[in-house]
Backbone as CSV, one residue per row, in Angstrom:
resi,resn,N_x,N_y,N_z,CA_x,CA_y,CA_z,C_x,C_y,C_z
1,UNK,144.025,276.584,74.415,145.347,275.989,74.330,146.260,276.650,75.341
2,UNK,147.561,276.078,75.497,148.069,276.258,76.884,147.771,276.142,78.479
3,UNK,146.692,275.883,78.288,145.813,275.868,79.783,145.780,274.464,80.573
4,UNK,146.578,274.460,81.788,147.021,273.513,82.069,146.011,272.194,82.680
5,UNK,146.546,270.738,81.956,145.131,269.830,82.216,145.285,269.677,83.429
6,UNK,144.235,268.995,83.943,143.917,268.220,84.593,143.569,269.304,86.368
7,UNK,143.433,270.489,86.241,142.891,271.461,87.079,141.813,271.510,88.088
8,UNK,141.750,272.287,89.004,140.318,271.736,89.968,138.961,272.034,89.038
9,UNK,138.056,271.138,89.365,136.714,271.403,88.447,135.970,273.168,89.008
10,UNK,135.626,273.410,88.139,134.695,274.553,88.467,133.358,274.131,89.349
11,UNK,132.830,274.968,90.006,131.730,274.730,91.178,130.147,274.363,89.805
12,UNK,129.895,273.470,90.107,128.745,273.027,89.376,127.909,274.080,89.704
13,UNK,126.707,274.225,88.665,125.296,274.387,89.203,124.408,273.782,89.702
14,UNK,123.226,274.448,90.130,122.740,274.168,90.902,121.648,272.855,90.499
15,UNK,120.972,272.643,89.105,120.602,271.110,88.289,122.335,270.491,88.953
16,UNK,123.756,270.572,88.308,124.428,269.603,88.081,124.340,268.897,89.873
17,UNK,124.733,269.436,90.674,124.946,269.245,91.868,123.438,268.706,92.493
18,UNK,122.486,268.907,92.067,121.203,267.567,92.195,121.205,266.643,91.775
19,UNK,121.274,266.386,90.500,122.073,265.320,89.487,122.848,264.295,90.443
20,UNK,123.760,264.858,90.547,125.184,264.344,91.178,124.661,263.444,92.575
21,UNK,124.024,264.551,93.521,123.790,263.560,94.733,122.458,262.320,94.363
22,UNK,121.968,262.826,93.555,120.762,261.566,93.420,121.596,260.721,93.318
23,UNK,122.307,260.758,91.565,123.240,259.555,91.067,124.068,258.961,92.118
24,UNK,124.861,259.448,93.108,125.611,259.003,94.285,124.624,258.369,95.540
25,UNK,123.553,259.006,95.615,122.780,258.131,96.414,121.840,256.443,95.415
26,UNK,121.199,257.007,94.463,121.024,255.535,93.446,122.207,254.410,93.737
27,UNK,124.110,254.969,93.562,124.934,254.185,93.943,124.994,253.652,95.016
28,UNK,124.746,254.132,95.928,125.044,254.230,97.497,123.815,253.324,97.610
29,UNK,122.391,253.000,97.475,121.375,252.442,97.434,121.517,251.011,96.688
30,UNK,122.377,251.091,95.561,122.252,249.600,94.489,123.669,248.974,94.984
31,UNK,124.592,249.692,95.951,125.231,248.435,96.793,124.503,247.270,97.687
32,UNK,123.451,247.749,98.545,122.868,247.026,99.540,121.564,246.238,99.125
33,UNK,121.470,246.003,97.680,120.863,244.897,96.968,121.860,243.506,96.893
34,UNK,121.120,242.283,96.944,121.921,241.411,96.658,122.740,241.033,95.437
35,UNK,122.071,241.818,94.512,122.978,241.424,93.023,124.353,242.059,92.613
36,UNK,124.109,243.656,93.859,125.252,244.045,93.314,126.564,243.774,94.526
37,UNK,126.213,242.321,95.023,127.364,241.828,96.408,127.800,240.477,94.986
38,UNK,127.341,240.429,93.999,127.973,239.424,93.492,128.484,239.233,92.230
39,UNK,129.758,238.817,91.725,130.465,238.737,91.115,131.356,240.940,90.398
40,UNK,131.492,240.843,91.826,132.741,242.060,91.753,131.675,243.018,91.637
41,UNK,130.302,243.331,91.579,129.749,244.309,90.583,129.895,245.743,91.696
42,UNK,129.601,245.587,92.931,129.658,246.633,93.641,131.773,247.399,93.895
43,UNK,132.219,246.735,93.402,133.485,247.512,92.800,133.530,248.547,91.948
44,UNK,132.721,248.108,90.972,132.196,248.717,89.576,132.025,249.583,89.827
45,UNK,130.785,249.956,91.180,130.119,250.816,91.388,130.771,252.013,92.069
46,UNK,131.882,251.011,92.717,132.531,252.018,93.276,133.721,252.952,92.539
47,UNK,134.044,252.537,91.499,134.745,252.824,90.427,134.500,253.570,89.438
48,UNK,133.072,253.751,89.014,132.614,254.649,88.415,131.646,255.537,88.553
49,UNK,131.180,255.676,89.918,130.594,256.447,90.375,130.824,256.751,92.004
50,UNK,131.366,256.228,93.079,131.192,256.252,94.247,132.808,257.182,94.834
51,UNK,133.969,256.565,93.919,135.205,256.889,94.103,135.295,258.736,93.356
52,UNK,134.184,258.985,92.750,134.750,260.915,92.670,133.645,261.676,93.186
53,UNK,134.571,262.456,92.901,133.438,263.676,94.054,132.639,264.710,93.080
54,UNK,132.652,264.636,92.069,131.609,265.302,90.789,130.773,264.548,89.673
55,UNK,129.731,265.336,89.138,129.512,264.760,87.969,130.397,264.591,86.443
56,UNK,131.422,266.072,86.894,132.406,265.892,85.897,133.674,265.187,85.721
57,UNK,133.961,264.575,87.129,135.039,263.791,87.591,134.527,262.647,86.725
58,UNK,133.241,262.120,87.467,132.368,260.714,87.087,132.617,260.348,85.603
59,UNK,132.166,261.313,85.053,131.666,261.440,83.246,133.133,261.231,83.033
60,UNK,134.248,262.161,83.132,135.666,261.986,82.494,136.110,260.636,82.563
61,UNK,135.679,260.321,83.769,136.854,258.622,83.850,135.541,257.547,83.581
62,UNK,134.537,257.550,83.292,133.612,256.615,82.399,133.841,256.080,80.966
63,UNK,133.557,258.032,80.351,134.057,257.868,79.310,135.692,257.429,78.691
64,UNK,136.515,258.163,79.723,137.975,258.328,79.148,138.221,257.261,79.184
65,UNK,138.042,255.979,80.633,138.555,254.644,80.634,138.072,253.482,79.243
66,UNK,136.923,254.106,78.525,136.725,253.274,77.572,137.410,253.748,76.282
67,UNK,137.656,255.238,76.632,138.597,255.453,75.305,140.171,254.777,75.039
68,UNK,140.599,254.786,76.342,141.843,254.173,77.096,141.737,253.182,76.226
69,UNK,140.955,252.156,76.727,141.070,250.559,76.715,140.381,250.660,75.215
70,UNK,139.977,251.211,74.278,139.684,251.008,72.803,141.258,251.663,72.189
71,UNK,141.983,252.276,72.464,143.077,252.844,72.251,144.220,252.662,72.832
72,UNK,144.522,251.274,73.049,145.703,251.455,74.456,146.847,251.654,73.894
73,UNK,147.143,251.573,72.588,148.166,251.337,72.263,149.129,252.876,71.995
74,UNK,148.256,253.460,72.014,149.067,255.432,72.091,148.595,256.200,73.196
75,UNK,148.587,255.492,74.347,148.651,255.612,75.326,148.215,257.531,75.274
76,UNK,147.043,257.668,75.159,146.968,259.111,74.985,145.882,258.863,76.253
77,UNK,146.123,260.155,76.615,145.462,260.471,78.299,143.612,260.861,78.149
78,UNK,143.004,260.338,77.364,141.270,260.538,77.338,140.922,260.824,78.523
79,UNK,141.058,260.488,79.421,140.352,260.745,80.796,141.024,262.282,81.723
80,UNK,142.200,262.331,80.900,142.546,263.652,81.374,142.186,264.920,80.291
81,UNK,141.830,264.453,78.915,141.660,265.549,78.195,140.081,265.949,78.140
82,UNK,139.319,264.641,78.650,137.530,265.240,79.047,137.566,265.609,80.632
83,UNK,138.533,265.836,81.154,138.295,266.455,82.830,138.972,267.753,82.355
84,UNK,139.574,268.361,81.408,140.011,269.701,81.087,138.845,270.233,80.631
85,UNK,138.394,269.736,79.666,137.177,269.964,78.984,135.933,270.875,79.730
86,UNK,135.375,269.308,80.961,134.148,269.694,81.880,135.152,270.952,82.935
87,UNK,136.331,270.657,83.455,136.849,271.443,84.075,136.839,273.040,83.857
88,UNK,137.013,273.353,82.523,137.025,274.547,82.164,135.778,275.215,81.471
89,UNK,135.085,274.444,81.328,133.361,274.798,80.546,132.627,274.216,81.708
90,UNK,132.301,274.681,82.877,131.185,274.514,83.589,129.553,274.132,82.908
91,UNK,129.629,274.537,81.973,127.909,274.885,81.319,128.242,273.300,80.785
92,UNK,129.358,272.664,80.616,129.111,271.242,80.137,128.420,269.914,81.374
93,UNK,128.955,270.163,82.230,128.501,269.161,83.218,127.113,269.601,83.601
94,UNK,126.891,270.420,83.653,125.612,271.209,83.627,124.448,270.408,82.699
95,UNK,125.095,270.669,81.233,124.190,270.339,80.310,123.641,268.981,80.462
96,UNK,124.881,267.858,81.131,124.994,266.697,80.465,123.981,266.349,82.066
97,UNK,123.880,267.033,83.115,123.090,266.949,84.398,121.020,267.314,83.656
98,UNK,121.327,268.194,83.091,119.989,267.990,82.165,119.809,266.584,81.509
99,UNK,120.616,266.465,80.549,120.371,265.162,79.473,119.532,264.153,80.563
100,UNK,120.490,263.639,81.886,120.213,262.807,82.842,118.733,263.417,83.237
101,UNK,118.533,264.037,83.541,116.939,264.864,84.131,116.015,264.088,82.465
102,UNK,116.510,264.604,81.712,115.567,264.430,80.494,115.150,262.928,80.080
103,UNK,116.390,262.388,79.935,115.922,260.717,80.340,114.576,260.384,80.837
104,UNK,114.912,260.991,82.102,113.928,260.381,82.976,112.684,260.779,82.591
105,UNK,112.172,261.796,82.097,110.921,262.178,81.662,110.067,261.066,80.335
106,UNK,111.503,261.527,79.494,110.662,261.163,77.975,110.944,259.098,77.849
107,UNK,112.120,258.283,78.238,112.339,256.824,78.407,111.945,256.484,79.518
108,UNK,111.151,255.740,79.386,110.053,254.853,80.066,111.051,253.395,80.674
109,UNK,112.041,253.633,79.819,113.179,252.040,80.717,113.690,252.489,81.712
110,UNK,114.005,253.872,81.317,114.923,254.447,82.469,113.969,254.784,83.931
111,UNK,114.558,253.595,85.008,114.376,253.821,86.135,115.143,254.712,87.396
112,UNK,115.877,255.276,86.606,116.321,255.901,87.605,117.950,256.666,86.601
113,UNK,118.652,257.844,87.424,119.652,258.198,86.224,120.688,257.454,86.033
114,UNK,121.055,256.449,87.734,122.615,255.885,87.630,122.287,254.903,86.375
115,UNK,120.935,254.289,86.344,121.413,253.286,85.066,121.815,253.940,83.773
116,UNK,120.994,254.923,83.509,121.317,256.600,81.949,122.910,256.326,81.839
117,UNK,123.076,256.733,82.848,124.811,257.265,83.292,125.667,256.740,82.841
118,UNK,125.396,255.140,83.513,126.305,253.718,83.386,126.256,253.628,82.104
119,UNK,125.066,253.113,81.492,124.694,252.064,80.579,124.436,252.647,79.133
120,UNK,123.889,254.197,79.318,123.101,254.740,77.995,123.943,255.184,77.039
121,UNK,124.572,254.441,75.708,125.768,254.942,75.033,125.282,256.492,74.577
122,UNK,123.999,256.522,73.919,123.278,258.241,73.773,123.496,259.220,74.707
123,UNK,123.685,259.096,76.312,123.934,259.720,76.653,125.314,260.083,76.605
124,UNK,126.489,258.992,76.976,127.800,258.985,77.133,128.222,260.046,75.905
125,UNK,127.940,259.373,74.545,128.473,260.006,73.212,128.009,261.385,73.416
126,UNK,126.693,261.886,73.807,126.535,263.160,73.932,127.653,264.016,74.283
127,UNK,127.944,263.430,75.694,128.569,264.198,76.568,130.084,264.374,76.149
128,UNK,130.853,263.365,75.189,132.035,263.127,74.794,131.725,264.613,73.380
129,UNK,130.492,264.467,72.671,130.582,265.910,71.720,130.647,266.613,72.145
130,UNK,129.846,267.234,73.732,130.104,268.358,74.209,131.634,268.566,74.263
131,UNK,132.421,267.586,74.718,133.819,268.210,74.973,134.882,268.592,73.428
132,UNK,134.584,267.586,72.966,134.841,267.782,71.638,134.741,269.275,70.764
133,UNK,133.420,269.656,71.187,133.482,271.171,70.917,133.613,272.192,71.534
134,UNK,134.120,271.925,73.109,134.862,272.712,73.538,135.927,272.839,72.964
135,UNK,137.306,271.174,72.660,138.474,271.765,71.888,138.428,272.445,70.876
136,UNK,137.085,271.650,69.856,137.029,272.618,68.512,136.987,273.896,68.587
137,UNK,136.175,274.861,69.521,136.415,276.282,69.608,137.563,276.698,69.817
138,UNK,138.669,275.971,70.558,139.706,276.475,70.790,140.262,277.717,70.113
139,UNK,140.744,279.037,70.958,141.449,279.840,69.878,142.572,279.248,68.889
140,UNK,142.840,279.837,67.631,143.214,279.237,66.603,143.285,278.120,66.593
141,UNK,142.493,277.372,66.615,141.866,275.651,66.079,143.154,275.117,66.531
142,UNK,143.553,275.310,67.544,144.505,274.818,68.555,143.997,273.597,69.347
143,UNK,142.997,273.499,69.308,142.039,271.719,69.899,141.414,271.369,68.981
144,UNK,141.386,271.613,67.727,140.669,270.672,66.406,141.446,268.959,66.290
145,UNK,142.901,268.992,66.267,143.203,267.670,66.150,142.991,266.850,67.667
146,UNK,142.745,267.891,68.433,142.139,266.724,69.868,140.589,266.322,69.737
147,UNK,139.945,267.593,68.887,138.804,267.232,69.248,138.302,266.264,68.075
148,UNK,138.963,266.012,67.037,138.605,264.607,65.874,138.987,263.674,66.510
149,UNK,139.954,263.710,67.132,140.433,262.286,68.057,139.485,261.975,68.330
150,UNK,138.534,262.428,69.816,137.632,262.678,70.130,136.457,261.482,69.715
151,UNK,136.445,262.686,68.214,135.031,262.197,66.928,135.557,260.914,67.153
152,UNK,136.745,260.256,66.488,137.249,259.344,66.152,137.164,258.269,67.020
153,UNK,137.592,258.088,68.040,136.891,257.187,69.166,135.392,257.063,69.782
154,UNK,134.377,258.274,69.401,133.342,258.204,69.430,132.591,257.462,69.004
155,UNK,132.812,257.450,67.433,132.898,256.296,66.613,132.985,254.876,66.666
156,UNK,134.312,254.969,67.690,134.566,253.164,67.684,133.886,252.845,68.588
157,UNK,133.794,253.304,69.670,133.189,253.026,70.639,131.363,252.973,71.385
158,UNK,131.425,253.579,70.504,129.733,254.367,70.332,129.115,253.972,69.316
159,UNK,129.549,253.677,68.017,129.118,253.392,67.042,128.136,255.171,66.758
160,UNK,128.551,256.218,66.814,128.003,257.622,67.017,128.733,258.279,66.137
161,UNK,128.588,259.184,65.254,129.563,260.208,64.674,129.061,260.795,64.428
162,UNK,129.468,262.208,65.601,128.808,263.574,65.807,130.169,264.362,65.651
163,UNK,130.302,265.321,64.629,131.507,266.063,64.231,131.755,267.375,65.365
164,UNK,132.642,267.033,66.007,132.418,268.603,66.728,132.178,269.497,66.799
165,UNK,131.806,270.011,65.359,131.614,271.388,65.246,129.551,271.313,65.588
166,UNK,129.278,270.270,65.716,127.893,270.526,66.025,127.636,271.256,67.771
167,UNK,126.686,271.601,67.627,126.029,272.030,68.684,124.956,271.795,69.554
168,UNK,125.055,271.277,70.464,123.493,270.736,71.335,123.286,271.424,72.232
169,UNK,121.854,271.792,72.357,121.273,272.781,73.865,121.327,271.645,74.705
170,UNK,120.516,271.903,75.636,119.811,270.840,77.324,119.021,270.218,76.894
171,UNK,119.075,269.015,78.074,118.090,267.925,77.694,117.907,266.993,76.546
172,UNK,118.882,266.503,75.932,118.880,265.889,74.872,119.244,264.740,74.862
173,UNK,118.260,263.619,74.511,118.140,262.540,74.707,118.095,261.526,73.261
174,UNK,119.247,260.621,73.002,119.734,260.266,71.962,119.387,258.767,72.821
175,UNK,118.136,257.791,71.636,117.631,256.840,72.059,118.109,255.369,71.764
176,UNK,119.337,254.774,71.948,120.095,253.618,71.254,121.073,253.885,70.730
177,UNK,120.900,254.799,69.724,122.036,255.832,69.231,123.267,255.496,68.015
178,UNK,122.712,253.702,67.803,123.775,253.172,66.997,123.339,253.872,65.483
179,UNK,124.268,254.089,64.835,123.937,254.760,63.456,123.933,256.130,63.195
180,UNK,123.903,256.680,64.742,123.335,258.317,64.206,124.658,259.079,64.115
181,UNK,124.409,259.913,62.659,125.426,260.827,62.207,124.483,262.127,62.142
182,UNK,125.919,262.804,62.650,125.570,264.609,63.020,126.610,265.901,62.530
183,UNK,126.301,266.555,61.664,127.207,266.761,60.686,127.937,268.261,61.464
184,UNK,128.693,268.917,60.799,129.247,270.110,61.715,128.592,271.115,62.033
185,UNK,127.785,271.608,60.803,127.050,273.204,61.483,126.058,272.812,61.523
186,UNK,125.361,271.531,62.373,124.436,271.249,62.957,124.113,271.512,64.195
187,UNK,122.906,272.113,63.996,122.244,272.712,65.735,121.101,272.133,66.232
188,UNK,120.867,271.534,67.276,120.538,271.071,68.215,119.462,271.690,69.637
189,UNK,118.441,271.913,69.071,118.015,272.858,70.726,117.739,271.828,71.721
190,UNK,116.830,272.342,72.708,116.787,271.900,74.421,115.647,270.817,73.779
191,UNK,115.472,270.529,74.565,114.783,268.651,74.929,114.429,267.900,73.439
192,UNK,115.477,267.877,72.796,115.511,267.097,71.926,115.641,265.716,71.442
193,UNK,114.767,264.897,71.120,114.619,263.597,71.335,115.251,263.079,69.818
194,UNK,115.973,261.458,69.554,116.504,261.488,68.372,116.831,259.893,68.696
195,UNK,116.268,259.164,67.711,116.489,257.425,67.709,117.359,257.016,66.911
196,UNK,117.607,256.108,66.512,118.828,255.275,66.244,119.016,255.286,64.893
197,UNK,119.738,255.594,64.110,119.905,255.925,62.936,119.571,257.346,62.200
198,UNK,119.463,258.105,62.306,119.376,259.434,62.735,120.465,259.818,61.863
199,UNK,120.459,261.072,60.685,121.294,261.122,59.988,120.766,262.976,59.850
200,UNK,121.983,263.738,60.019,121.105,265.382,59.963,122.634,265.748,59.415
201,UNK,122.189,265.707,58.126,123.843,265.466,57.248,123.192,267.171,55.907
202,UNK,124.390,266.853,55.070,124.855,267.741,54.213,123.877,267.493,52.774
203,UNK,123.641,268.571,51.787,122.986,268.158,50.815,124.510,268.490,49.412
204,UNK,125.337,268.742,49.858,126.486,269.255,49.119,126.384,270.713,48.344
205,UNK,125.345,271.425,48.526,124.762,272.535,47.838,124.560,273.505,48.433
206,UNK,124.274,273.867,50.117,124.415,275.093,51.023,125.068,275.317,50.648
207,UNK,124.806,277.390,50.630,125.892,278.492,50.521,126.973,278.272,51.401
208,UNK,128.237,278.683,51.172,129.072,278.853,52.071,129.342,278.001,53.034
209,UNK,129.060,278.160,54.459,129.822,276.585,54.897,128.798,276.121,56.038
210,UNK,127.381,276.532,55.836,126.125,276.139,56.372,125.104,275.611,55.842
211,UNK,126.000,273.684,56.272,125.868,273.187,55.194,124.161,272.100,55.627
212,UNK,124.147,272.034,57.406,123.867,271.146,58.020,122.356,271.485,59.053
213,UNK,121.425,270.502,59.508,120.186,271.231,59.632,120.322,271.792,60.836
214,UNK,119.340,272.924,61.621,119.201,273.247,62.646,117.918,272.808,63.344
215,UNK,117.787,272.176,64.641,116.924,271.443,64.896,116.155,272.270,66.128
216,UNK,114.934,272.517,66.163,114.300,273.673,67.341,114.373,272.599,68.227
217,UNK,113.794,273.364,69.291,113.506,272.951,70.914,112.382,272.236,70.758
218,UNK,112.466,270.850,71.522,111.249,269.783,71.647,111.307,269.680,70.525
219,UNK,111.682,268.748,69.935,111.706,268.289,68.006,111.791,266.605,68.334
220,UNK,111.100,265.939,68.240,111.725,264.020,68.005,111.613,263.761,66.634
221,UNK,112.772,263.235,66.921,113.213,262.566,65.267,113.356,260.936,65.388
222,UNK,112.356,260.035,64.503,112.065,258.901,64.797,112.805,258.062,64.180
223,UNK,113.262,256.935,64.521,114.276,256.036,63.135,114.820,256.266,62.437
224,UNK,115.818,256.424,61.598,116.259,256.466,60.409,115.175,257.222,59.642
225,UNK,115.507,258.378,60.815,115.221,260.113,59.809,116.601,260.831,59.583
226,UNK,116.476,260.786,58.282,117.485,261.557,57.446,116.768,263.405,57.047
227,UNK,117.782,264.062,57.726,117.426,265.481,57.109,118.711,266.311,56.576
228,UNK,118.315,266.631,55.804,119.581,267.144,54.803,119.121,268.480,54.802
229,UNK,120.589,269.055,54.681,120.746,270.721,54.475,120.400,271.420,55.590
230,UNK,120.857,272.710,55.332,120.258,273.552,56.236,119.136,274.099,56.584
């Protein structure tokens, strides 16, 4: 809190900044097809991927412009409060430069990352929790009511509700993604695979306030798998 938005991004690593030029060259490549000379689409392209100069620029005004336009009416700045976010947590654009890598391994649709990027709401919603729990850490829960906002449009937009207080490693690949709920002291490791309806919720009975499951590294969770507790 206090930390002023909308700041220069921090220097990526060295995954995000591979990431980045593939995805900008994929763009730079799916202009000079004929489909994308027709009906406005190579605008698009240039609009959400060609016009910034990061992966965290990209991701902020993807996501934020759809939070915008699901919310117009309180005119609250989404696209400036996920460029504070990636801006000040480097390890986020980072992560979300994995997710894109991970795609490509384990989904067999995915031809390439710009479509992940564009199109994959699993990935997008990911990347909107990561920021989300950047505000939630905030010292004295000074970004908790930004970061339910957050949840809260995640939701509408995503059809996703991942509570901020969860946690995800690298590489995590959320497959369709409509339905899946992710509860707060839920953990998440590296190349974690997870399909559509997906529920890693509360049993009302954990001690104290660990309430929610922890999920190891390389774990797939298939359909409308429900796991309760910690």
């Amino acid at each position: 809190a206090g930390r002023g938005l909308g700041r220069a991004f921090s220097t990526a690593g060295e995954e995000g900044n591979l990431v980045w030029s593939q995805l900008h060259a994929e763009a730079q490549a799916a202009l000079t097809t004929p489909a994308f000379a027709r009906f406005g689409l190579g605008k698009f392209l240039e609009r959400e991927v060609l016009a910034h100069a990061s992966l965290a620029d990209a991701l902020s005004h993807l996501c934020g412009a759809k939070f915008e336009a699901n919310d117009s009416e309180t005119h609250v700045r989404y696209e400036e409060l996920l460029r504070h976010a990636f801006a000040s947590d480097p390890s986020l654009p980072d992560a979300a430069a994995a997710d894109l890598n991970r795609f490509l391994v384990v989904d067999p649709a995915s031809e390439g990352v710009l479509g992940v990027f564009l199109f994959f709401k699993g990935f997008q919603a990911v990347q909107c929790a990561r920021a989300a729990n950047y505000f939630w850490r905030e010292a004295n829960g000074e970004g908790r009511m930004i970061a339910k906002l957050l949840q809260s449009e995640m939701a509408d937009v995503y059809g996703v509700d991942i509570h901020p207080g969860a946690r995800f490693g690298r590489g995590i690949t959320i497959d369709h993604a409509t339905g899946v709920v992710i509860g707060e002291t839920a953990v998440i490791g590296d190349d974690v695979y997870l399909m559509h309806d997906v529920t890693l919720g509360a049993t009302g009975t954990s001690p104290e306030h660990d309430r929610h499951p922890k999920v190891g590294n390389g774990v797939l969770l298939g359909a409308n798998a429900t796991v309760l507790g910690n």
